[in-house]
C-alpha positions in Angstrom: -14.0 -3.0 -13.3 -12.4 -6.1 -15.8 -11.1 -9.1 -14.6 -7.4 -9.1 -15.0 -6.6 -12.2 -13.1 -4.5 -14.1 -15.6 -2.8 -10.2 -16.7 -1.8 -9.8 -13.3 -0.3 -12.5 -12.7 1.9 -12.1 -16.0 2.3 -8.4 -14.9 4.9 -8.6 -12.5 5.9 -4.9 -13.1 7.3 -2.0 -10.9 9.2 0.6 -10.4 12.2 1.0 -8.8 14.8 2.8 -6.4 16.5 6.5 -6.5 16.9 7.8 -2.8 17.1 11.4 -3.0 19.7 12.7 -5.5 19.1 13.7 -8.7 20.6 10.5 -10.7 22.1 8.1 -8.2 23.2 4.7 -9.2 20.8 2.0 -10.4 20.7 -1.3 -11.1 19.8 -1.6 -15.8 20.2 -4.9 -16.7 21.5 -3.8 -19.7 21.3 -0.1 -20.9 21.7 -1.4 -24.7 19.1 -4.4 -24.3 17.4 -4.6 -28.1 14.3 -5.8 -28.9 15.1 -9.4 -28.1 15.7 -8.7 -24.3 13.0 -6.7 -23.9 10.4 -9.0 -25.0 11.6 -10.9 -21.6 10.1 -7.9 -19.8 6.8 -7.5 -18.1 4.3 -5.4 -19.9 4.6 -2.3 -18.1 8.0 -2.0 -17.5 8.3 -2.3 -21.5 5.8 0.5 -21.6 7.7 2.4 -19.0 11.3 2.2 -20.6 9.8 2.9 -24.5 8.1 6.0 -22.9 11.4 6.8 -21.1 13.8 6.4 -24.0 11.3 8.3 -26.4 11.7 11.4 -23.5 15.0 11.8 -24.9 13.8 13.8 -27.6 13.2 17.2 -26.6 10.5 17.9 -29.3 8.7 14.5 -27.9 9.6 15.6 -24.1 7.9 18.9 -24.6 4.5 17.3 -26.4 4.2 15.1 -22.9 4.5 18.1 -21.5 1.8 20.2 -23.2 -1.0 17.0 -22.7 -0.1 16.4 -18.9 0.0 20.6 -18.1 -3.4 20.6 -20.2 -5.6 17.3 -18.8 -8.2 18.4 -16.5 -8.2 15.5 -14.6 -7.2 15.6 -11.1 -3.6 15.7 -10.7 -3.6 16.0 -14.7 -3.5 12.2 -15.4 -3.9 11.0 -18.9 -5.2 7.7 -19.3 -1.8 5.8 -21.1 -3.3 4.0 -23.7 -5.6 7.2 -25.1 -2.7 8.9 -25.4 -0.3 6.0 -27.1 -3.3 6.1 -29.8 -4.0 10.2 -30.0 -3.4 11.9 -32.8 -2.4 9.3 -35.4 -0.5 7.0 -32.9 2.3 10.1 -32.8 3.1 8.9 -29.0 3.6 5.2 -29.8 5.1 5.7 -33.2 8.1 7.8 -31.4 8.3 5.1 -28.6 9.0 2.3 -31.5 11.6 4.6 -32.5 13.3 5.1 -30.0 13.3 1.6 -28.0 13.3 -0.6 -31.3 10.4 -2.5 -31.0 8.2 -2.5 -33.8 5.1 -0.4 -33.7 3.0 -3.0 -34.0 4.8 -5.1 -31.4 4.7 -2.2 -28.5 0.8 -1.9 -29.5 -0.3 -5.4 -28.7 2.1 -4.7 -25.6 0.0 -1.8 -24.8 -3.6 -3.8 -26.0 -2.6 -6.5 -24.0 -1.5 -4.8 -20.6 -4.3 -3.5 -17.9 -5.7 -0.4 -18.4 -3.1 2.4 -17.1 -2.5 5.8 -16.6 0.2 8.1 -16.3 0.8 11.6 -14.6 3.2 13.1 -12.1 1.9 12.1 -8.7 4.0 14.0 -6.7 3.1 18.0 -6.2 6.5 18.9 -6.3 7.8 17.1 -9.2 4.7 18.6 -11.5 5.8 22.0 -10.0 9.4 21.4 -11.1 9.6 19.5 -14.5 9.5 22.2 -17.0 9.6 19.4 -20.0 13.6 18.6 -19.5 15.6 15.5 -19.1 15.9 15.5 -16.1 13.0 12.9 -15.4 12.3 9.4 -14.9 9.0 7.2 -15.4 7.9 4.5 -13.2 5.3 1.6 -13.2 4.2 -0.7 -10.2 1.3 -2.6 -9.9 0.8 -3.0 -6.1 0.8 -0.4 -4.2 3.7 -0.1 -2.0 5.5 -2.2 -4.7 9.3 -1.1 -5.2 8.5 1.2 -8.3 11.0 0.1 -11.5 12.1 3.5 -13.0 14.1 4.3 -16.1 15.4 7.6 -17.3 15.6 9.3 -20.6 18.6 6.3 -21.7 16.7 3.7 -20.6 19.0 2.8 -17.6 16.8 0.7 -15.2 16.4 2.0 -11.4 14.3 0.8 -8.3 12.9 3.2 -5.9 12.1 3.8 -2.5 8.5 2.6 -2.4 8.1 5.0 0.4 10.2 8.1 -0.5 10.1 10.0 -3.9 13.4 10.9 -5.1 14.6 14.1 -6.2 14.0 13.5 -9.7 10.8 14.2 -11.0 8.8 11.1 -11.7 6.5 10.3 -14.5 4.0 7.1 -13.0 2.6 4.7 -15.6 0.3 2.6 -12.9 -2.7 0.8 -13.1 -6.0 2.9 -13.6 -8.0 4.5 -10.5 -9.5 7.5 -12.4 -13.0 7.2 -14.8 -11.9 8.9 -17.8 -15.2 7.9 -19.8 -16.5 11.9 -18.6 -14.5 14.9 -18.8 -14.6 17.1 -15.8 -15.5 20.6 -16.1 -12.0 22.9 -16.3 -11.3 25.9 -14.5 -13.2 28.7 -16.0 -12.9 33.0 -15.8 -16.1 33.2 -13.3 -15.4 36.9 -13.3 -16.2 37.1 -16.7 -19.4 35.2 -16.6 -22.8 36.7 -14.7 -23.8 33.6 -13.1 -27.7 32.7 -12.4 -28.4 32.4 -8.7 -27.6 29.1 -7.3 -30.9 26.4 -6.8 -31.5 25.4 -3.2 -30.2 23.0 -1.4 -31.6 19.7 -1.9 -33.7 18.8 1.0 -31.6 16.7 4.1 -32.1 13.2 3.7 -32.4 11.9 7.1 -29.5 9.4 7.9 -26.1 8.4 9.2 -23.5 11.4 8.0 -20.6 12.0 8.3 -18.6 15.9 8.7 -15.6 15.6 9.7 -12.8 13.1 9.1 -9.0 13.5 9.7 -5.9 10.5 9.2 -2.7 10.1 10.6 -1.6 9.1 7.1 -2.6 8.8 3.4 -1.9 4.7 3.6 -1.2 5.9 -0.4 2.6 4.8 -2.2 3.6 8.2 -3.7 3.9 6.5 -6.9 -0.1 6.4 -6.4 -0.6 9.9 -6.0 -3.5 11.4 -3.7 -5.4 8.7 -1.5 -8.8 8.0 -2.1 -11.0 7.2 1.5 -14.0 5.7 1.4 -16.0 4.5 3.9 -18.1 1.2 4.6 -21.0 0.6 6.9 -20.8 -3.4 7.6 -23.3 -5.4 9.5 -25.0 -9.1 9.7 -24.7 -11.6 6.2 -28.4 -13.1 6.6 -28.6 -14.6 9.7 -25.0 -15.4 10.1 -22.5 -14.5 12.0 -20.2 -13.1 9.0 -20.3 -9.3 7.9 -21.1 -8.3 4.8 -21.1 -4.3 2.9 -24.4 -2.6 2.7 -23.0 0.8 1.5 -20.2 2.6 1.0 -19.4 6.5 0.8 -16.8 7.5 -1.9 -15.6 9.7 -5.1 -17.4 7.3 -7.3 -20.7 7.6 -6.2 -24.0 9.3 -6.6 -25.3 12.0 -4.0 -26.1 11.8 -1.0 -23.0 9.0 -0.9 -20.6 11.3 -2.6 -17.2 11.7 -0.5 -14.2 12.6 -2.0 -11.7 13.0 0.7 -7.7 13.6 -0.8 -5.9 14.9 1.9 -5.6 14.1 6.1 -8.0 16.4 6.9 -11.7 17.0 5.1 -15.0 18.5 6.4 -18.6 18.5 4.7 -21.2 16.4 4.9 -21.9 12.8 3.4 -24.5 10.4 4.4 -23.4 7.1 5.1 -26.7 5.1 5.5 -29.6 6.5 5.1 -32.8 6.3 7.9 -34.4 4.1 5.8 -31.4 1.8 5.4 -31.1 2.1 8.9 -34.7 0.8 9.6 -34.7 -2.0 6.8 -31.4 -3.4 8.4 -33.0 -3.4 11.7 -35.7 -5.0 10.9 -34.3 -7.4 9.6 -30.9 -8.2 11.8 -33.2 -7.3 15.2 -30.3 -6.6 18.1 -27.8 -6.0 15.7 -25.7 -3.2 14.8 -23.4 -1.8 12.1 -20.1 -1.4 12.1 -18.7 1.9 10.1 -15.3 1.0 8.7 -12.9 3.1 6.1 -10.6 2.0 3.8 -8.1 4.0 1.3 -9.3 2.1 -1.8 -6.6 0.9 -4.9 -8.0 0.2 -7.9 -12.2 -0.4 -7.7 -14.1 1.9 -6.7 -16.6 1.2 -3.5 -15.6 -2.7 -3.5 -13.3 -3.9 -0.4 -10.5 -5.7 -1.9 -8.0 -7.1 1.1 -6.9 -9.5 3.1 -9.4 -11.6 4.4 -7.5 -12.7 7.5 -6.1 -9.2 7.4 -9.4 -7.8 8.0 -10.6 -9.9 10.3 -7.4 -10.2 12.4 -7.9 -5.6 12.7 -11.8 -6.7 14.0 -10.4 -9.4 16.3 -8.0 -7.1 17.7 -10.0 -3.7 18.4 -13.3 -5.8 19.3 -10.7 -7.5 22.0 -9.5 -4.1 23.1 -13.0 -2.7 23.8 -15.0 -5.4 24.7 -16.6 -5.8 21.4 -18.8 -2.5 21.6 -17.1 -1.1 18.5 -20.3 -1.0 16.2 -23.6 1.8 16.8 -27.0 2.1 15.9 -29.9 5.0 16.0 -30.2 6.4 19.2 -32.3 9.4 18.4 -34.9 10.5 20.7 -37.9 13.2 19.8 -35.6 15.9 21.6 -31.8 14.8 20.6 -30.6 12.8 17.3 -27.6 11.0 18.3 -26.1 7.5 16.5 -24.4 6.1 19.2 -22.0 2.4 20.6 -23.6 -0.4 20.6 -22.0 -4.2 20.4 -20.6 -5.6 17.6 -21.9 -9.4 17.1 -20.7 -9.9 13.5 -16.5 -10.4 13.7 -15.7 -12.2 10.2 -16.0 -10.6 7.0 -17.0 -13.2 4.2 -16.0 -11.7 1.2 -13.0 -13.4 -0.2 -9.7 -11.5 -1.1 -8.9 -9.9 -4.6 -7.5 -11.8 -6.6 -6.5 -8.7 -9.2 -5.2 -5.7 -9.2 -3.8 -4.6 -5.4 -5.4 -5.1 -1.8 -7.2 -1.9 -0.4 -5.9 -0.6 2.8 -7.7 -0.9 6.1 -7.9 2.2 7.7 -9.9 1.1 10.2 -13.3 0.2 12.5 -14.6 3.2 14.0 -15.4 3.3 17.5 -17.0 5.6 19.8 -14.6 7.7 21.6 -16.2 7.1 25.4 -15.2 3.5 24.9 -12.1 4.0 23.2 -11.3 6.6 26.2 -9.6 9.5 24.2 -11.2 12.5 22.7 -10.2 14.9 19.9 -12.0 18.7 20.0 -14.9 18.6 17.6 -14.6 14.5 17.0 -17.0 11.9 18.6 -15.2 8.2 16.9 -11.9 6.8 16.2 -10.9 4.8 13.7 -9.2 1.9 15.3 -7.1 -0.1 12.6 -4.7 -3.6 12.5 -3.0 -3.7 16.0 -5.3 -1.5 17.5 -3.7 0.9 16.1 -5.3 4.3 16.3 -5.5 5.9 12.6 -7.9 8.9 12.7 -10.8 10.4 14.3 -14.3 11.1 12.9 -17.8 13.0 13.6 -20.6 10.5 13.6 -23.9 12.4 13.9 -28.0 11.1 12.8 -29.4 13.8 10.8 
Protein backbone atom coordinates (compact mmCIF):
# COMPACT_ATOMS: atom_id res chain seq x y z
CA UNK A 1 0.00 0.00 0.00
CA UNK A 2 1.03 4.12 -0.38
CA UNK A 3 2.79 5.91 1.94
CA UNK A 4 0.49 8.25 3.68
CA UNK A 5 2.79 9.47 6.41
CA UNK A 6 2.50 13.25 6.01
CA UNK A 7 -1.70 12.58 5.16
CA UNK A 8 -1.96 10.99 8.33
CA UNK A 9 -0.69 13.08 10.29
CA UNK A 10 -2.90 15.95 8.81
CA UNK A 11 -5.79 13.42 9.04
CA UNK A 12 -6.75 13.68 12.38
CA UNK A 13 -10.36 12.41 11.63
CA UNK A 14 -13.06 10.32 13.48
CA UNK A 15 -16.13 9.69 14.33
CA UNK A 16 -17.91 10.24 17.15
CA UNK A 17 -20.42 9.28 20.07
CA UNK A 18 -24.35 8.16 20.12
CA UNK A 19 -24.91 5.55 22.95
CA UNK A 20 -27.88 3.71 22.16
CA UNK A 21 -30.94 5.81 21.22
CA UNK A 22 -31.97 6.75 18.14
CA UNK A 23 -30.69 10.65 18.13
CA UNK A 24 -29.25 11.43 21.49
CA UNK A 25 -27.43 14.65 22.06
CA UNK A 26 -24.11 15.49 20.46
CA UNK A 27 -21.60 17.79 20.58
CA UNK A 28 -21.76 20.16 16.47
CA UNK A 29 -19.56 22.81 16.72
CA UNK A 30 -21.77 24.63 14.82
CA UNK A 31 -24.80 23.03 12.79
CA UNK A 32 -24.70 26.24 10.39
CA UNK A 33 -20.79 26.22 9.90
CA UNK A 34 -20.30 27.53 5.97
CA UNK A 35 -17.60 26.90 3.86
CA UNK A 36 -15.17 28.98 5.86
CA UNK A 37 -15.32 26.74 9.06
CA UNK A 38 -15.27 23.81 7.35
CA UNK A 39 -12.07 24.26 5.61
CA UNK A 40 -10.66 24.14 9.39
CA UNK A 41 -11.78 20.45 9.35
CA UNK A 42 -9.77 17.35 8.75
CA UNK A 43 -10.30 15.73 5.40
CA UNK A 44 -12.56 12.99 6.32
CA UNK A 45 -14.71 14.54 8.60
CA UNK A 46 -15.40 17.15 5.68
CA UNK A 47 -16.13 14.14 3.55
CA UNK A 48 -18.24 12.68 6.26
CA UNK A 49 -20.57 15.72 6.97
CA UNK A 50 -20.86 16.72 2.90
CA UNK A 51 -21.97 13.03 2.49
CA UNK A 52 -24.34 13.46 5.56
CA UNK A 53 -25.96 16.73 4.66
CA UNK A 54 -26.40 15.54 0.88
CA UNK A 55 -28.52 12.30 2.74
CA UNK A 56 -31.08 14.78 3.39
CA UNK A 57 -32.42 14.46 0.08
CA UNK A 58 -34.49 11.57 -0.26
CA UNK A 59 -33.91 11.15 -4.09
CA UNK A 60 -29.90 11.27 -3.17
CA UNK A 61 -30.57 9.02 0.08
CA UNK A 62 -32.28 6.42 -2.05
CA UNK A 63 -29.36 6.37 -4.97
CA UNK A 64 -26.78 5.54 -1.79
CA UNK A 65 -29.01 3.12 -1.23
CA UNK A 66 -29.41 1.32 -4.61
CA UNK A 67 -25.15 1.29 -5.01
CA UNK A 68 -24.50 -0.02 -1.29
CA UNK A 69 -27.68 -2.91 -1.67
CA UNK A 70 -26.03 -3.65 -5.25
CA UNK A 71 -21.87 -3.78 -4.47
CA UNK A 72 -20.74 -7.26 -4.44
CA UNK A 73 -18.14 -6.66 -2.15
CA UNK A 74 -18.22 -8.13 1.13
CA UNK A 75 -20.31 -6.41 3.44
CA UNK A 76 -21.29 -4.24 0.15
CA UNK A 77 -18.54 -1.63 0.51
CA UNK A 78 -18.03 0.88 -2.19
CA UNK A 79 -14.70 2.31 -2.43
CA UNK A 80 -15.62 6.41 -1.51
CA UNK A 81 -13.78 8.05 -4.05
CA UNK A 82 -15.18 5.71 -7.15
CA UNK A 83 -18.30 6.52 -6.18
CA UNK A 84 -17.79 10.60 -5.55
CA UNK A 85 -16.57 10.33 -9.34
CA UNK A 86 -19.40 7.66 -10.95
CA UNK A 87 -21.57 8.60 -13.18
CA UNK A 88 -20.63 12.21 -14.09
CA UNK A 89 -19.53 13.25 -10.47
CA UNK A 90 -23.57 12.94 -9.58
CA UNK A 91 -22.38 11.95 -5.80
CA UNK A 92 -19.97 14.87 -5.38
CA UNK A 93 -21.92 17.34 -7.37
CA UNK A 94 -24.97 16.81 -4.71
CA UNK A 95 -22.45 16.95 -1.75
CA UNK A 96 -21.28 20.64 -3.04
CA UNK A 97 -24.81 21.44 -2.91
CA UNK A 98 -25.75 20.60 -0.07
CA UNK A 99 -22.65 21.52 2.31
CA UNK A 100 -21.53 24.69 0.21
CA UNK A 101 -18.28 23.90 -0.69
CA UNK A 102 -17.50 24.26 -4.13
CA UNK A 103 -17.26 21.26 -6.30
CA UNK A 104 -14.01 21.59 -7.09
CA UNK A 105 -12.99 22.42 -3.47
CA UNK A 106 -14.65 19.06 -1.98
CA UNK A 107 -12.71 17.19 -4.92
CA UNK A 108 -9.22 18.08 -4.14
CA UNK A 109 -10.60 17.27 -0.51
CA UNK A 110 -11.45 13.94 -1.70
CA UNK A 111 -7.93 13.70 -4.21
CA UNK A 112 -6.04 14.71 -1.43
CA UNK A 113 -7.40 12.45 1.51
CA UNK A 114 -6.31 8.50 1.80
CA UNK A 115 -7.99 6.17 -0.08
CA UNK A 116 -11.42 5.36 1.75
CA UNK A 117 -14.37 3.38 1.64
CA UNK A 118 -17.74 3.45 2.92
CA UNK A 119 -20.41 0.81 3.70
CA UNK A 120 -22.59 -0.09 6.74
CA UNK A 121 -20.47 -2.25 8.95
CA UNK A 122 -22.79 -3.27 11.29
CA UNK A 123 -25.32 -6.44 10.23
CA UNK A 124 -28.04 -4.92 11.84
CA UNK A 125 -27.93 -1.45 10.60
CA UNK A 126 -27.67 -2.81 6.71
CA UNK A 127 -30.69 -4.97 7.77
CA UNK A 128 -32.55 -1.94 9.00
CA UNK A 129 -31.86 1.29 6.82
CA UNK A 130 -34.38 1.11 4.18
CA UNK A 131 -32.79 4.45 2.50
CA UNK A 132 -34.55 6.97 5.27
CA UNK A 133 -33.20 9.74 7.43
CA UNK A 134 -32.83 8.09 9.99
CA UNK A 135 -28.97 7.55 9.57
CA UNK A 136 -25.67 8.93 10.40
CA UNK A 137 -22.14 8.54 8.67
CA UNK A 138 -18.90 8.17 10.44
CA UNK A 139 -15.07 8.35 9.71
CA UNK A 140 -12.08 7.39 11.96
CA UNK A 141 -8.81 6.60 11.06
CA UNK A 142 -7.44 4.36 13.96
CA UNK A 143 -9.21 1.79 14.85
CA UNK A 144 -10.72 1.98 18.14
CA UNK A 145 -10.67 5.87 17.49
CA UNK A 146 -13.92 7.71 18.92
CA UNK A 147 -15.80 7.64 15.46
CA UNK A 148 -17.03 11.59 14.54
CA UNK A 149 -20.59 11.16 13.16
CA UNK A 150 -23.02 13.58 11.66
CA UNK A 151 -26.62 13.09 10.62
CA UNK A 152 -28.62 14.14 7.72
CA UNK A 153 -28.33 18.29 9.19
CA UNK A 154 -24.95 18.07 9.61
CA UNK A 155 -25.06 18.16 13.48
CA UNK A 156 -21.67 16.71 14.64
CA UNK A 157 -21.74 13.60 17.18
CA UNK A 158 -18.94 11.21 18.74
CA UNK A 159 -19.55 7.68 19.32
CA UNK A 160 -18.89 4.95 21.52
CA UNK A 161 -15.81 3.45 19.82
CA UNK A 162 -16.85 0.23 21.28
CA UNK A 163 -20.75 0.17 21.04
CA UNK A 164 -22.74 0.99 17.78
CA UNK A 165 -25.69 3.03 18.42
CA UNK A 166 -29.06 2.50 17.54
CA UNK A 167 -28.99 4.49 14.57
CA UNK A 168 -27.84 2.96 11.58
CA UNK A 169 -24.27 4.03 10.62
CA UNK A 170 -22.90 4.80 7.27
CA UNK A 171 -18.55 4.34 7.88
CA UNK A 172 -16.38 6.36 5.58
CA UNK A 173 -12.85 4.70 6.88
CA UNK A 174 -9.68 4.21 5.51
CA UNK A 175 -9.48 1.34 2.80
CA UNK A 176 -8.92 -2.46 3.77
CA UNK A 177 -10.74 -4.08 0.68
CA UNK A 178 -8.83 -4.51 -3.11
CA UNK A 179 -11.36 -3.14 -5.26
CA UNK A 180 -9.04 -3.34 -8.43
CA UNK A 181 -11.08 -7.08 -9.20
CA UNK A 182 -14.73 -7.59 -8.91
CA UNK A 183 -15.83 -10.65 -7.06
CA UNK A 184 -18.03 -13.03 -8.66
CA UNK A 185 -21.97 -12.22 -7.36
CA UNK A 186 -24.41 -14.58 -6.30
CA UNK A 187 -25.70 -16.45 -9.17
CA UNK A 188 -29.17 -18.84 -9.84
CA UNK A 189 -26.98 -22.21 -9.71
CA UNK A 190 -30.28 -23.96 -10.19
CA UNK A 191 -30.63 -22.60 -13.38
CA UNK A 192 -27.20 -23.44 -14.59
CA UNK A 193 -25.92 -27.39 -15.35
CA UNK A 194 -22.65 -27.07 -13.92
CA UNK A 195 -19.55 -29.18 -15.35
CA UNK A 196 -18.18 -31.56 -12.64
CA UNK A 197 -15.82 -29.95 -10.31
CA UNK A 198 -11.65 -30.59 -11.12
CA UNK A 199 -9.83 -32.37 -8.38
CA UNK A 200 -8.35 -31.33 -5.63
CA UNK A 201 -5.05 -29.91 -5.99
CA UNK A 202 -2.58 -32.25 -4.69
CA UNK A 203 -1.60 -31.61 -0.60
CA UNK A 204 1.34 -29.66 -0.28
CA UNK A 205 3.15 -31.04 2.57
CA UNK A 206 3.53 -28.38 5.37
CA UNK A 207 2.59 -26.58 8.54
CA UNK A 208 -1.64 -26.07 8.29
CA UNK A 209 -3.76 -24.99 10.00
CA UNK A 210 -7.85 -26.29 10.54
CA UNK A 211 -9.23 -24.93 13.04
CA UNK A 212 -9.10 -21.56 14.68
CA UNK A 213 -11.53 -19.92 17.23
CA UNK A 214 -11.20 -16.10 19.29
CA UNK A 215 -12.56 -14.83 22.20
CA UNK A 216 -13.04 -11.59 20.30
CA UNK A 217 -12.89 -9.83 16.85
CA UNK A 218 -10.12 -7.24 18.38
CA UNK A 219 -12.14 -5.21 15.27
CA UNK A 220 -13.92 -1.28 16.20
CA UNK A 221 -17.50 -1.88 14.82
CA UNK A 222 -16.95 1.14 12.75
CA UNK A 223 -14.39 -1.40 10.98
CA UNK A 224 -16.71 -4.03 10.20
CA UNK A 225 -15.69 -7.81 10.10
CA UNK A 226 -12.12 -8.58 11.40
CA UNK A 227 -9.54 -9.85 9.22
CA UNK A 228 -6.97 -12.68 11.10
CA UNK A 229 -4.07 -13.55 9.60
CA UNK A 230 -1.49 -15.41 10.86
CA UNK A 231 2.47 -15.13 11.04
CA UNK A 232 5.15 -17.80 11.32
CA UNK A 233 8.23 -15.72 12.95
CA UNK A 234 11.68 -17.08 13.59
CA UNK A 235 15.59 -16.08 13.64
CA UNK A 236 16.69 -12.41 11.60
CA UNK A 237 20.19 -13.88 10.22
CA UNK A 238 22.02 -14.94 12.96
CA UNK A 239 20.61 -12.60 15.41
CA UNK A 240 18.78 -12.78 18.12
CA UNK A 241 15.72 -10.58 16.68
CA UNK A 242 12.59 -12.18 14.88
CA UNK A 243 11.75 -11.42 11.68
CA UNK A 244 8.24 -12.71 9.21
CA UNK A 245 8.86 -15.46 6.83
CA UNK A 246 5.18 -15.98 5.85
CA UNK A 247 1.98 -15.13 6.63
CA UNK A 248 -1.56 -16.76 5.93
CA UNK A 249 -4.41 -14.26 5.06
CA UNK A 250 -7.40 -13.02 2.70
CA UNK A 251 -4.93 -11.40 0.45
CA UNK A 252 -2.96 -14.20 -0.57
CA UNK A 253 -2.40 -16.83 -3.14
CA UNK A 254 -3.22 -20.62 -2.40
CA UNK A 255 -2.06 -22.68 -0.37
CA UNK A 256 -1.62 -19.34 2.05
CA UNK A 257 -5.21 -18.25 1.49
CA UNK A 258 -7.18 -17.80 4.95
CA UNK A 259 -9.98 -15.71 5.18
CA UNK A 260 -11.30 -16.00 8.63
CA UNK A 261 -14.38 -13.24 9.53
CA UNK A 262 -15.98 -14.49 12.42
CA UNK A 263 -14.77 -16.25 16.09
CA UNK A 264 -14.97 -19.44 14.87
CA UNK A 265 -13.53 -20.85 11.21
CA UNK A 266 -12.50 -24.36 10.05
CA UNK A 267 -10.70 -25.49 6.70
CA UNK A 268 -7.42 -25.93 5.93
CA UNK A 269 -4.55 -23.35 5.15
CA UNK A 270 -0.89 -24.08 5.09
CA UNK A 271 1.19 -21.87 7.08
CA UNK A 272 4.72 -22.86 5.99
CA UNK A 273 5.34 -25.12 3.70
CA UNK A 274 7.98 -28.47 4.22
CA UNK A 275 10.18 -26.91 2.22
CA UNK A 276 10.18 -23.64 4.11
CA UNK A 277 10.37 -25.65 6.99
CA UNK A 278 13.65 -27.39 5.86
CA UNK A 279 15.31 -24.11 4.26
CA UNK A 280 14.78 -22.30 7.72
CA UNK A 281 16.33 -25.13 9.42
CA UNK A 282 19.01 -25.34 7.71
CA UNK A 283 19.85 -22.35 8.00
CA UNK A 284 18.85 -21.24 11.83
CA UNK A 285 20.10 -24.99 13.08
CA UNK A 286 18.43 -25.37 16.80
CA UNK A 287 16.00 -22.92 16.14
CA UNK A 288 12.41 -22.84 15.94
CA UNK A 289 9.38 -20.74 14.69
CA UNK A 290 7.14 -19.05 16.44
CA UNK A 291 3.34 -19.01 14.91
CA UNK A 292 1.74 -15.75 15.80
CA UNK A 293 -1.81 -14.05 14.62
CA UNK A 294 -2.73 -10.80 14.32
CA UNK A 295 -6.25 -9.09 13.29
CA UNK A 296 -4.66 -6.89 10.53
CA UNK A 297 -5.89 -2.86 9.85
CA UNK A 298 -5.09 -1.46 6.86
CA UNK A 299 -2.12 -3.73 4.85
CA UNK A 300 -2.57 -6.74 4.04
CA UNK A 301 0.14 -9.62 5.36
CA UNK A 302 2.54 -6.84 6.83
CA UNK A 303 2.70 -6.57 10.85
CA UNK A 304 2.12 -3.03 11.63
CA UNK A 305 2.30 -2.47 15.69
CA UNK A 306 3.90 -1.53 18.53
CA UNK A 307 7.23 -2.58 18.65
CA UNK A 308 7.54 -2.58 22.41
CA UNK A 309 4.01 -3.75 22.38
CA UNK A 310 4.98 -6.80 20.70
CA UNK A 311 7.72 -7.66 22.33
CA UNK A 312 6.46 -6.75 25.79
CA UNK A 313 3.26 -9.91 24.74
CA UNK A 314 6.65 -12.28 23.88
CA UNK A 315 8.31 -11.23 27.04
CA UNK A 316 5.43 -12.00 28.99
CA UNK A 317 4.09 -15.49 27.61
CA UNK A 318 7.89 -16.72 27.05
CA UNK A 319 8.08 -15.78 30.98
CA UNK A 320 4.96 -17.72 31.79
CA UNK A 321 6.10 -20.89 30.08
CA UNK A 322 9.57 -21.07 30.28
CA UNK A 323 10.21 -19.78 26.85
CA UNK A 324 8.97 -23.17 25.01
CA UNK A 325 6.35 -21.16 23.12
CA UNK A 326 7.68 -21.82 19.53
CA UNK A 327 7.60 -25.57 17.51
CA UNK A 328 9.24 -27.31 14.84
CA UNK A 329 8.71 -30.63 12.63
CA UNK A 330 8.40 -33.49 14.73
CA UNK A 331 7.14 -35.99 12.18
CA UNK A 332 8.24 -39.45 12.28
CA UNK A 333 7.80 -42.23 9.35
CA UNK A 334 4.65 -43.50 11.35
CA UNK A 335 3.01 -40.10 12.94
CA UNK A 336 3.33 -36.39 11.45
CA UNK A 337 3.08 -34.10 14.33
CA UNK A 338 4.55 -30.20 14.53
CA UNK A 339 5.22 -29.96 17.93
CA UNK A 340 6.82 -27.25 21.31
CA UNK A 341 10.02 -26.58 21.04
CA UNK A 342 11.99 -23.36 22.69
CA UNK A 343 11.73 -20.05 21.56
CA UNK A 344 15.41 -18.32 21.30
CA UNK A 345 14.34 -15.30 19.30
CA UNK A 346 12.26 -12.69 21.89
CA UNK A 347 12.59 -9.22 19.92
CA UNK A 348 10.89 -8.41 16.86
CA UNK A 349 13.00 -5.92 14.65
CA UNK A 350 10.66 -4.49 12.42
CA UNK A 351 9.92 -0.97 13.47
CA UNK A 352 6.34 0.36 14.12
CA UNK A 353 3.94 1.90 11.31
CA UNK A 354 4.21 4.96 10.96
CA UNK A 355 0.66 5.28 8.72
CA UNK A 356 -2.39 4.28 8.75
CA UNK A 357 -3.39 2.21 12.32
CA UNK A 358 -1.33 -0.49 14.43
CA UNK A 359 -2.54 -4.12 13.77
CA UNK A 360 -3.77 -5.98 16.77
CA UNK A 361 -1.76 -8.71 18.47
CA UNK A 362 -3.81 -11.59 18.91
CA UNK A 363 -1.28 -13.54 20.01
CA UNK A 364 1.85 -16.27 20.20
CA UNK A 365 0.59 -19.63 19.96
CA UNK A 366 1.71 -22.18 22.32
CA UNK A 367 1.23 -25.77 22.74
CA UNK A 368 -1.48 -26.61 25.00
CA UNK A 369 0.64 -29.31 27.25
CA UNK A 370 2.78 -26.37 28.23
CA UNK A 371 0.24 -23.95 28.51
CA UNK A 372 -1.73 -26.68 30.68
CA UNK A 373 -5.34 -26.25 29.39
CA UNK A 374 -7.02 -28.03 26.60
CA UNK A 375 -10.09 -27.27 24.38
CA UNK A 376 -11.96 -30.54 22.54
CA UNK A 377 -10.52 -30.83 19.01
CA UNK A 378 -7.60 -27.92 19.67
CA UNK A 379 -3.86 -28.71 20.26
CA UNK A 380 -2.40 -24.61 20.75
CA UNK A 381 -3.38 -21.41 22.34
CA UNK A 382 -2.93 -18.27 21.35
CA UNK A 383 -1.36 -16.50 24.33
CA UNK A 384 -1.62 -12.57 23.78
CA UNK A 385 -0.33 -9.13 25.84
CA UNK A 386 -0.58 -10.07 29.66
CA UNK A 387 -0.59 -13.54 29.03
CA UNK A 388 -3.70 -13.22 28.17
CA UNK A 389 -5.39 -16.28 26.71
CA UNK A 390 -7.14 -15.17 23.27
CA UNK A 391 -8.08 -18.27 21.31
CA UNK A 392 -7.21 -21.80 20.56
CA UNK A 393 -5.94 -23.44 17.40
CA UNK A 394 -5.17 -26.95 15.59
CA UNK A 395 -1.57 -27.14 14.57
CA UNK A 396 -1.01 -30.28 12.55
CA UNK A 397 2.20 -31.31 9.71
CA UNK A 398 0.62 -32.51 6.67
Amino acid sequence: MCSYTSRAAALALLVGALACSDRPPGTAPDATAGPAALATATNPELLARSLALALGDPAFRAHVKGELDRSPFREHKLSFQRFLVAGRGHALAAMAQRSGVATADLARTSDGAIPLEMYLPVPEHRRAWKGDANVLVATAVADHDPPVAFDVRGNRLVLDPERPPATPVIAVVPLETDFSTTPERDACWACVILPPPPPPPPVVPGLYLSKAHFVDDFEGWLKGGPEFEVHILGQKGQTDSLTDYQCAGEKQPWPYYFDQNALDWGGSVMLFSKVQLDAYNAAHPGQNIRVFVVEDDDTACQIKADRNLLNDAIKAVDGAYKAITAGNDSSSWALKTFKRASAFQKLWAALASLINTNDELVGNAVEDAVVGISYPGYNWIVKGQNNATNGWITLGMK
